[in-house]
N, C-alpha and C positions, 0 to 999 in steps of 0.2 A: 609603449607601442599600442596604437589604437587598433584591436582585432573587429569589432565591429562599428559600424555607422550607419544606422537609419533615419532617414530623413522625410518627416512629412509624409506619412504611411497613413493611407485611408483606406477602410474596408467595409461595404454595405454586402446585406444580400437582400434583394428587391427593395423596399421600403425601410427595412430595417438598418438602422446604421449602429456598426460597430464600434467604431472608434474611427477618430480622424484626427489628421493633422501631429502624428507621434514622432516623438525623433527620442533615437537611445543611441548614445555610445557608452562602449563595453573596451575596457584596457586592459591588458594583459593584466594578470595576474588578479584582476576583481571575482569576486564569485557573490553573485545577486538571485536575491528570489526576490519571482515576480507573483504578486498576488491579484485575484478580482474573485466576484461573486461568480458562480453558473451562471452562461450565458453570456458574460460582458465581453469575451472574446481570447482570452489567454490562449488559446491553442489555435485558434488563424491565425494571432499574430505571430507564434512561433513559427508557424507552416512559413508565413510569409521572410521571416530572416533568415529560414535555412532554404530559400529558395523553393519548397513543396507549393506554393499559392502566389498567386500575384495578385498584388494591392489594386487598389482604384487608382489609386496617385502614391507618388514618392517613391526611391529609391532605397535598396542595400547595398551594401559593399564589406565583405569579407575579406580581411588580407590573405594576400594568393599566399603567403611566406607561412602558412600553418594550416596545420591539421584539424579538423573538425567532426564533430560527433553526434547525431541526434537520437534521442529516444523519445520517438510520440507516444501518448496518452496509449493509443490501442494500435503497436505497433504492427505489421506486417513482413511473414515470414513465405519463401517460399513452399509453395505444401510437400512437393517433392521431392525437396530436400533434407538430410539429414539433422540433428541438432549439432551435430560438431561441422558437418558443411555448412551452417547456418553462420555458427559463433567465428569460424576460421574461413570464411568467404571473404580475402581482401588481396588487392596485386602487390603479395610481401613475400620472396623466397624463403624466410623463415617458418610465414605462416605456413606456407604448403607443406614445405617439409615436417612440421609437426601433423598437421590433418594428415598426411602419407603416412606413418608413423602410428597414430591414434589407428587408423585403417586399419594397417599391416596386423597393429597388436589384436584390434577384434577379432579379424580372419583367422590369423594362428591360433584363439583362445576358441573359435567354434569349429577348424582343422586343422589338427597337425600334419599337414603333406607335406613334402618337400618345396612345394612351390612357394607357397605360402611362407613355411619357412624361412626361404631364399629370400624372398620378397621381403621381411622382417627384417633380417641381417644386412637386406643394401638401406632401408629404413634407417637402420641403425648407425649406419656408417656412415649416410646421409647428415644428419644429427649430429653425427660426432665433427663432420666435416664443418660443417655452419656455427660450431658450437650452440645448439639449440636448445641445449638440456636445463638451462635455467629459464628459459622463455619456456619452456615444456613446464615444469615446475609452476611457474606464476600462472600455467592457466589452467593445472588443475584444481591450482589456490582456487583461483577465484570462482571455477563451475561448481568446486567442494562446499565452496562457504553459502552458494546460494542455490546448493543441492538440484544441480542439474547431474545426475547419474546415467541415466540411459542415455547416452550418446549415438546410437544407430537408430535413432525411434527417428519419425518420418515428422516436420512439423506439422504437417495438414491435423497428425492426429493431436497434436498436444493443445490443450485449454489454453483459457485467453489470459491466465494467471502466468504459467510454463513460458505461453511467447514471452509476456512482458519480462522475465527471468532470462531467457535465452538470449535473446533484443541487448537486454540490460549488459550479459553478460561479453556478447560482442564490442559494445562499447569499452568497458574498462580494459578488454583483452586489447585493443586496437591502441589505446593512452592518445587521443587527440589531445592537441594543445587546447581547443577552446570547446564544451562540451553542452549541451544541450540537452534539459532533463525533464522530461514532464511527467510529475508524479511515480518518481522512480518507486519511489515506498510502497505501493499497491499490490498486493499481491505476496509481498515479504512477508515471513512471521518476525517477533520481535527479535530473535539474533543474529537475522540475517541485518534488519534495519540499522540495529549496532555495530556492526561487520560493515554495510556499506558507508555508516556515518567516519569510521575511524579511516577505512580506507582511502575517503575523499579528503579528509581535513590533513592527510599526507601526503597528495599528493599536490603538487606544484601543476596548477594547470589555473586556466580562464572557467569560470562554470557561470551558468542562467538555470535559474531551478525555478518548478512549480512545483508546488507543496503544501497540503495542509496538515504535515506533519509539524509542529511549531516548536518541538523540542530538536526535530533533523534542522531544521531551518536555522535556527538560532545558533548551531554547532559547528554549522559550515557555514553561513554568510557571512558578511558584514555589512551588507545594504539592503535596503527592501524597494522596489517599484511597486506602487500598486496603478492598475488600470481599473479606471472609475471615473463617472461621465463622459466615458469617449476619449481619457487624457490621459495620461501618464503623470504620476508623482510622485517623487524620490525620497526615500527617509535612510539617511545613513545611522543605521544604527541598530539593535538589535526587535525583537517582536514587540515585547512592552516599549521601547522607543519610539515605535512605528506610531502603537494603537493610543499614545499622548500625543503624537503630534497630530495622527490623523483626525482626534477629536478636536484637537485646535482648528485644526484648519476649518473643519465646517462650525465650527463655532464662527467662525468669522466672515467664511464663507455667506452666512446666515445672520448675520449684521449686514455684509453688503447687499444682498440679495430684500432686506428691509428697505434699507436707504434707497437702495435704487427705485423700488415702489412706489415709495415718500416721493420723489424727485417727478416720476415719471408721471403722478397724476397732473402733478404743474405742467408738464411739456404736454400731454395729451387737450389741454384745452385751448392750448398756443394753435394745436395741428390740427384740431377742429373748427378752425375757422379759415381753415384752407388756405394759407397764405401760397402766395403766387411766390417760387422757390426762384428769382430771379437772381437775386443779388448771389454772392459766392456764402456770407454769412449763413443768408438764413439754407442755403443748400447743405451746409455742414450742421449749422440745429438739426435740420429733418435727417441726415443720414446719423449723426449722436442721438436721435430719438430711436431709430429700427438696434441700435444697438443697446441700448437703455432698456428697452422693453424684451429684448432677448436677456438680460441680466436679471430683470424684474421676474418673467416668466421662469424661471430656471426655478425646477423643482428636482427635490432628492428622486434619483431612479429607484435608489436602492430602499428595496421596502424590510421595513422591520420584522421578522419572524416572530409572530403572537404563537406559544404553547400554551394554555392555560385551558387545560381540558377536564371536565369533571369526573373525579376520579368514584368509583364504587367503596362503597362501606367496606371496609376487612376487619374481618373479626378477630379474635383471641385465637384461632388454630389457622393455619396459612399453610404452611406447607411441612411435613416432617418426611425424613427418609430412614427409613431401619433395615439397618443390613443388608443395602440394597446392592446386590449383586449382578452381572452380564458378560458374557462373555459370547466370542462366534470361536467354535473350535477352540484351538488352544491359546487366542487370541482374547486377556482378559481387558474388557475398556474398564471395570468399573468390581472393586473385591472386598464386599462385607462394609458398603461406605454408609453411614450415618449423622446426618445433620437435622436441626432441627431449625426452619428458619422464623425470625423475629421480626416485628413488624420495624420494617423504615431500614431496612438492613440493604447498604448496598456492595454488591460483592463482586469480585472482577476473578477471571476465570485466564488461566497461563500453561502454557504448557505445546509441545509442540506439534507437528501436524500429526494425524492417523494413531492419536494416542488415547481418544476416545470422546472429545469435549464436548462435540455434536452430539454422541451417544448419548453423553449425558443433558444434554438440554432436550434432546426427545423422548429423554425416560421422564423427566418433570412434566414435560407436556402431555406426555400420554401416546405421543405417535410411536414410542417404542417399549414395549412390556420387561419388567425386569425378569430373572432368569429364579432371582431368589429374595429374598425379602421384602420390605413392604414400602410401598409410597402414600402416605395417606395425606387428600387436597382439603384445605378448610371449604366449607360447604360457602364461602364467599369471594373465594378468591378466582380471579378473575385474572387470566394468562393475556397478557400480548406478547406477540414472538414477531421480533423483526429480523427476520432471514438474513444470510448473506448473499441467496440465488435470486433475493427481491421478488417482486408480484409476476404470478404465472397469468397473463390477462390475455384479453382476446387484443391484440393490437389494434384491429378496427377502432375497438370504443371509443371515444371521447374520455377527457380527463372528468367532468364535473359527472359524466354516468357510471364513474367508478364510484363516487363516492356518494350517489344518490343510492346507488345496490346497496350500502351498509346504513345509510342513512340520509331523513330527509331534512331532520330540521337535530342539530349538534347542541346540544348544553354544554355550558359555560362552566369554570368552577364559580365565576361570580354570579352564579344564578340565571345571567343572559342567555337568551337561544338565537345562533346564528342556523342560515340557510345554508344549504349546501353548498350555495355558489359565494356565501362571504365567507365560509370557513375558509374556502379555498384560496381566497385572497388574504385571507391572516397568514399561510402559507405563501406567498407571494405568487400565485400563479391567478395572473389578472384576467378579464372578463374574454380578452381575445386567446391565450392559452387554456382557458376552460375549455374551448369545445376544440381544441388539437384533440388528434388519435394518438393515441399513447405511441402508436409507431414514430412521432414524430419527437417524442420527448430526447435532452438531452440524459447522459449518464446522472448526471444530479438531480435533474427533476426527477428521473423514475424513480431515485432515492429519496426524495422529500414525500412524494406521492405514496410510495412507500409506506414510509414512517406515521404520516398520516393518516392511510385507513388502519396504523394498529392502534393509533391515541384515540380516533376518532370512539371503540368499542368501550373506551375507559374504564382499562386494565390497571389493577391494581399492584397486581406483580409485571413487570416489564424485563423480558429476554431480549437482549440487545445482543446480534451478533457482527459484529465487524460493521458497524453504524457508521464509521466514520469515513467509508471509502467514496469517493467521487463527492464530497461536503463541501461547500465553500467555509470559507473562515467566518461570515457571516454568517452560516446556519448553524456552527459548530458551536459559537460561541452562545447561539441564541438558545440551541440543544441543550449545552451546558447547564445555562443557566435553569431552563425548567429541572433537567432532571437532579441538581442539586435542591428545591424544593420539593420535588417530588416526595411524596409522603409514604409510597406501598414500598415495597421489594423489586428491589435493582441487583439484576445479573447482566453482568457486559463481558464480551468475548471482544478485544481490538487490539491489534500492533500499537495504535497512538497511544505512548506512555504518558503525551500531557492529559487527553482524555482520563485516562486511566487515574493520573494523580491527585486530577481535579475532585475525579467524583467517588473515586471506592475506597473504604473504611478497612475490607484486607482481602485475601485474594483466596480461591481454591488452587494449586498446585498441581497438576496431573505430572506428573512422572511417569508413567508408564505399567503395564503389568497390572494394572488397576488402580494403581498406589493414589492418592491424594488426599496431598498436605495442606492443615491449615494456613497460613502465613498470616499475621495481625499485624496490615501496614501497608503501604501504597506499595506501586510497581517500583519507583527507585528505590524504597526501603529494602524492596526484596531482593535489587541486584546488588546494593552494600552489603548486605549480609551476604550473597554467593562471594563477592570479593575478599569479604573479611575470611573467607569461611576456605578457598582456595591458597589466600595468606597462611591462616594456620596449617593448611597439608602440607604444604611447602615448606614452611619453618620445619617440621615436624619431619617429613624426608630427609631436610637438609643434616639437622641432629642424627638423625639414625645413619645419616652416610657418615657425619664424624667420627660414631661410634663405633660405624663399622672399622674405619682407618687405625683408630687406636686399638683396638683389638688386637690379639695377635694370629695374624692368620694360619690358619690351619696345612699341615704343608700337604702340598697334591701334586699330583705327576705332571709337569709342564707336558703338555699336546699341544703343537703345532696346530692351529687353523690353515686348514685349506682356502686357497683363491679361491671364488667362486672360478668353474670354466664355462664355457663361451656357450653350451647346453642349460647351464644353470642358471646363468645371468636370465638366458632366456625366457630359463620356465619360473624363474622372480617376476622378469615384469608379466608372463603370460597370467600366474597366478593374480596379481592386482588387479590386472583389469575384468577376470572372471569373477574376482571377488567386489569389483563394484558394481558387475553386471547382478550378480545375488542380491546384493545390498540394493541394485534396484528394484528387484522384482520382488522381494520383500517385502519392503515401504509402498509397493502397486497392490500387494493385498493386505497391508494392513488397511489402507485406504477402504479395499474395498470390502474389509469384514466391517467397517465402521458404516456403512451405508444400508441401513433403515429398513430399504425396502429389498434386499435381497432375497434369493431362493434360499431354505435349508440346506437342499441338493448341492449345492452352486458353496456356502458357506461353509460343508462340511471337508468340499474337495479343497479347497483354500486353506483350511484350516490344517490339511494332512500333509499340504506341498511346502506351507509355513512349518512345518515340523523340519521335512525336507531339508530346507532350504538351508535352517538353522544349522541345521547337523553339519551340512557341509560348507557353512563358512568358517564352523568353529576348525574343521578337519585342512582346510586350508591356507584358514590367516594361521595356524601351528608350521605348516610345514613353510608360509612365507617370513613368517616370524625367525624361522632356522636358518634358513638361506638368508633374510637379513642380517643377522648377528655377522655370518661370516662374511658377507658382501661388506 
């Protein structure tokens, strides 16, 4: 069954032309990622398939017989609305009766009135009537797995991270037949990435993905489109299948684009003698010449990313830590940790949100003082820190007067000195994007721009955090390649495990409470080892259950378990959802004891509520844990 059909899709905006002349069909059950550089057009064209945009020319057509699902790049939430009215916003008697239900349980878990109450129990009865309780079930799966907890918080207030999460999360709760994904992985840490790849490769649906995750890619596809030159073309087969065929192609591409050169000086001196186009012949010569000369003319758009930035001297002392300590409150990021680091050492940093990892990249930099021990910087070493929150600029500026403020004329490592304005096009931001306002930049430029005034200071040590978000696959790869030459000290913070595998030697570990573990070995080496590692606890439970069976058990007074009754069921799920409401506000001040610039005042009261807080989840997942048993 063919679920989409576009035909001859053209899209300009004033002079600039996107792409033209595109035609895709999508069959049931295919699941394709589409690839291009920043800027070639991957996200109009998607606007333009799910209907959000209308083309210059050509047609879509969606089969009316299915169900369909999109998630844009920077989705939009209503502000005043709730996160679970957000995620359960669709015309499905099902869904309402769980959002009624979610409702009812907040209301009762912030008052016990009777009303309220009542309200709960027709809730409930509701549910029982629809059989809703396994569709209840899959969707706290899925807001659990990709740790959507505050449910009553208002979207206007949640970050552009949280939408894409909430967005994301509407979709898979809703299971359209044919799904639309742009750049779902942004924003995820790596086990939710794992969570959302396993998730999709089970279910039975249609999908169109963009992504420069290239190990998601490879796990869920089995086709690639790439948009380039304006055109569409197809590689069946996985990421290294693609990027052999697509060197083929312009290998050949780049032969005919020769010959037609060769050919077209002979016809250029035929048409310089102006022949009078009378006959039918020579009228077809001269219109096979305007087309020969657009094949001869055809140059690569896609320009090559040049890294190749002169790096500073580092010495024999670079950077050592001794017993370097921090905590906010009772909140430890970082407990008696000691490293000493080596030259050319590159190290990849893991571990989950608000557990302290930014802490520790701003105790190395210096924006944050340790609490106890010592950090001592070799007198040559030379920081670049590429943020996650990217450049705080004056939008006004111009691109080439960003980079005239840090410098006028850039050295080379080959000795060359380029000007501000060719460095800029070694980055690929050409002579007419030099002088854009930075307001006008896409998500990925402001990220190449970026990255470029940290190389441009040539830093020997390089703090890379979350590098890889909004990248094309052409920058990623060009990235790559420098920073595997790269000679200083490499510290990367990124979800993408292929980044990760390509270029770090073994990883820091943050677990939590301050804790972190060396690991010597790429990001998959470290989740064989959890898996092996999960394996043995398990063999190892499974033993002690046998053991326990053979034993001879001890005799004890048979007691009757009680039903739960129709008060206790209640205050079971009352209890849950109190306890995920904790579990949220918890994780909102670990968040916020890990940010930098806090008040003491402000960190000490946090730090007494996180005490708080602690005490009485432990005091309530006991008493839900009891009623579970008997429920």
């Amino acid at each position: 069954m063919n679920y989409l059909l576009a035909e001859n899709i053209s899209k300009s905006f004033g002079e600039k032309v996107l792409f033209t002349g595109l035609n895709l069909s999508i069959m049931q059950g295919q699941k394709i990622a589409l690839v291009a550089r920043n800027g070639a057009g991957k996200s109009s064209f998607l606007k333009i398939l799910m209907g959000k945009d209308i083309p210059d020319s050509g047609e879509v057509r969606i089969s009316k017989d299915i169900t369909t699902g999109y998630l844009e790049q920077d989705p939009h939430l209503e502000p005043d609305k709730t996160v679970i009215e957000s995620v359960l916003f669709a015309e499905n008697h099902i869904l309402k009766a769980i959002e009624n239900y979610e409702e009812a349980l907040e209301q009762n878990a912030l008052d016990h009135s009777n009303i309220n109450e009542k309200r709960l129990e027709d809730a409930m009865n509701q549910m029982d009537t629809l059989k809703a309780w396994d569709y209840e079930q899959k969707i706290r799966q899925i807001l659990f797995n990709l740790k959507i907890t505050n449910l009553t918080q208002k979207a206007g207030t949640l970050s552009g991270g949280q939408k894409k999460r909430v967005a994301l999360a509407k979709i898979l709760i809703q299971e359209p037949q044919f799904m639309i994904l742009d750049e779902p992985t942004n924003h995820l840490d790596l086990d939710m990435i794992e969570w959302l790849e396993n998730f999709l490769k089970r279910q039975k649906m249609t999908l169109l993905l963009v992504t420069h995750d290239r190990y998601f890619l490879d796990r869920i596809t089995q086709e690639i489109i790439e948009l380039d030159q304006k055109q569409l073309f197809r590689y069946k087969g996985n990421y290294e299948y693609y990027l052999e065929k697509k060197s083929e192609r312009e290998f050949n591409e780049g032969r005919e684009t020769d010959k037609a050169r060769s050919l077209m000086r002979k016809e250029l001196e035929w048409m310089r003698r102006q022949p009078k186009a009378r006959g039918t012949k020579q009228k077809a010569r001269i219109d096979s010449f305007y087309d020969l000369e657009e094949k001869a003319n055809r140059v690569k758009e896609e320009q090559k990313l040049t890294l190749n930035v002169k790096m500073n001297r580092q010495g024999g002392k670079i950077l050592e830590l001794k017993h370097v300590s921090k905590a906010f409150g009772d909140f430890k990021a970082l407990d008696a940790f000691t490293y000493t680091f080596s030259r050319g050492e590159k190290i990849g940093i893991v571990g989950p949100n608000g557990v302290g990892k930014s802490t520790f990249l701003n105790l190395l930099t210096g924006a944050e003082l340790p609490d106890g021990g010592k950090i001592n910087v070799g007198d040559t070493t030379v920081f670049g820190y590429y943020t996650q929150e990217g450049l705080k600029l004056n939008e006004d500026k111009r691109v080439i007067e960003v980079v005239k403020d840090i410098a006028e004329v850039i050295p080379l490592g080959t000795g060359e000195k380029l000007s501000a304005s060719q460095f800029l096009q070694y980055f690929g931001f050409d002579p007419e994007t030099q002088f854009t306002p930075v307001s006008k930049l896409s998500g990925g430029e402001r990220r190449r721009l970026h990255l470029m005034t940290v190389l441009i200071k040539n830093p020997n040590f390089l703090i890379l955090d979350e590098p890889t978000n909004d990248l094309d696959l052409l920058t990623l790869n060009t990235l790559e390649e420098f920073l595997a030459h790269f000679q200083g000290c490499l510290l990367i913070v990124s979800h993408d495990r292929y980044f990760m595998d390509k270029l770090v030697q073994h990883l820091f570990i943050f677990k939590g409470e301050g804790e972190v573990k060396d690991f010597n070995g790429t990001y998959s080496a470290y989740r064989t080892h959890l898996e092996e590692e999960e394996k043995k606890e398990r063999s190892a439970l499974k033993q002690e259950s046998k053991s326990a069976n053979i034993a001879e058990p001890a005799p004890i007074e048979k007691v009757e378990k009680k039903k739960l009754s129709f008060g206790e069921k209640r205050e079971y799920e009352t209890l849950e959802k109190e306890i995920e409401l904790l579990e949220a506000r918890k994780l909102a001040i670990e968040t916020a004891l890990s940010n930098p610039s806090a008040e003491h005042t402000d960190i000490a009261a946090w730090a007494e509520e996180f005490k708080k807080i602690s005490a009485d989840i432990d005091q309530k997942s006991m008493r839900w844990l009891e009623l579970g048993e008997r429920l």
